[in-house]
N, C-alpha and C positions, 0 to 999 in steps of 0.2 A: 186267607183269601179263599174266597168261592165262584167254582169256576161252573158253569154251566151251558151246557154243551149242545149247539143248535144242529142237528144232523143236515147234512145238504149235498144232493147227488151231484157232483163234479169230480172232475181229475186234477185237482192239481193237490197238493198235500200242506200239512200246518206242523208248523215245528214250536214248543211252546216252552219257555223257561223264566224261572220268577228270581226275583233277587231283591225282599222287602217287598215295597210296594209299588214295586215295578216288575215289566211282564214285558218280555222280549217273544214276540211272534212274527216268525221267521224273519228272524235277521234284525226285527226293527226293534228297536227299546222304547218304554211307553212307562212314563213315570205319574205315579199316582200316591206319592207322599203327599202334595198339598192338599189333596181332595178331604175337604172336611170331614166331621161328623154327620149324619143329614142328610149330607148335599149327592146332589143326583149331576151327574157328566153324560149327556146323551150321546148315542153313541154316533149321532152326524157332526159332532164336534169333533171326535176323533179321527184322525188320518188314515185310515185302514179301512177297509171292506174285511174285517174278521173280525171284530165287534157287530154287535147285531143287536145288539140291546145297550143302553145305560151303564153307566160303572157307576157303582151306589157305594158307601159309607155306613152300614149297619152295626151296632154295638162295636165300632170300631174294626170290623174284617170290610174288605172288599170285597162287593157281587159284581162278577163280570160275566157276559154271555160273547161265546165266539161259537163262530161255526167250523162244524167239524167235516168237512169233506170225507166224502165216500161213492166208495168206485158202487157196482150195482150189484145184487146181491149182498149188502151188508149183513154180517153178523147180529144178534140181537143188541149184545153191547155197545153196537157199534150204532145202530137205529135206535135205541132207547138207552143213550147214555147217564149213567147216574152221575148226579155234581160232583166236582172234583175238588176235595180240602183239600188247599196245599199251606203248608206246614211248613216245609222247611226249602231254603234256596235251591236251585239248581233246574233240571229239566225236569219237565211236568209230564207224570207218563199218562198217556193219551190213549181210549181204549183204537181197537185195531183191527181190520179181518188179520185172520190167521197166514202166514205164506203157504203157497200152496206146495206139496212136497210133489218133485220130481226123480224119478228112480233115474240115478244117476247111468247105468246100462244102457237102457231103453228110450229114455229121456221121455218115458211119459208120464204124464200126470197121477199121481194116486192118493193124492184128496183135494 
């Protein structure tokens, strides 16, 4: 499965985990076993506003496009996300700003 990752300035966040050829984003499960070889699933057929593009069928891997919420000042990774191969079940790691560290004393900020 190939996941490729639409950046978009909002606050809310995406949680993302695969299991075959299905793909749970946040919370919701979304099965894409029947989706032929070929065949193209647009992404206003599906029940989400985190598809943003088509779920494709190419040499047999799924292309999917979701979008990736971020707060302002995004990181590089985070604004020019590379596709995401996922390979194997489980949760999908998602790139991310950094948290920011707080000196636990003082309780200010120092990055």
């Amino acid at each position: 499965m190939k996941i490729t990752l639409i950046p978009q300035r909002r606050d809310d966040t995406l949680e993302v985990s695969a299991q075959g050829d299905a793909l749970t984003v946040n919370g919701k499960s979304f099965d894409f076993t029947q989706l032929p070889e070929g065949a193209t699933l647009p992404a206003n057929a599906i029940d989400s506003d985190w598809f943003c593009g088509p779920v494709e069928r190419i040499n047999g891997e799924l292309h999917i496009q979701l979008l990736l919420p971020h707060g302002p000042n995004p990181v590089d990774a985070v604004a020019y996300p590379a596709p995401i191969l996922v390979s194997e079940d489980g949760p999908v790691e998602l790139p991310k700003n950094p948290e920011p560290d707080i000196d636990d004393e003082s309780g200010v900020l120092t990055a």
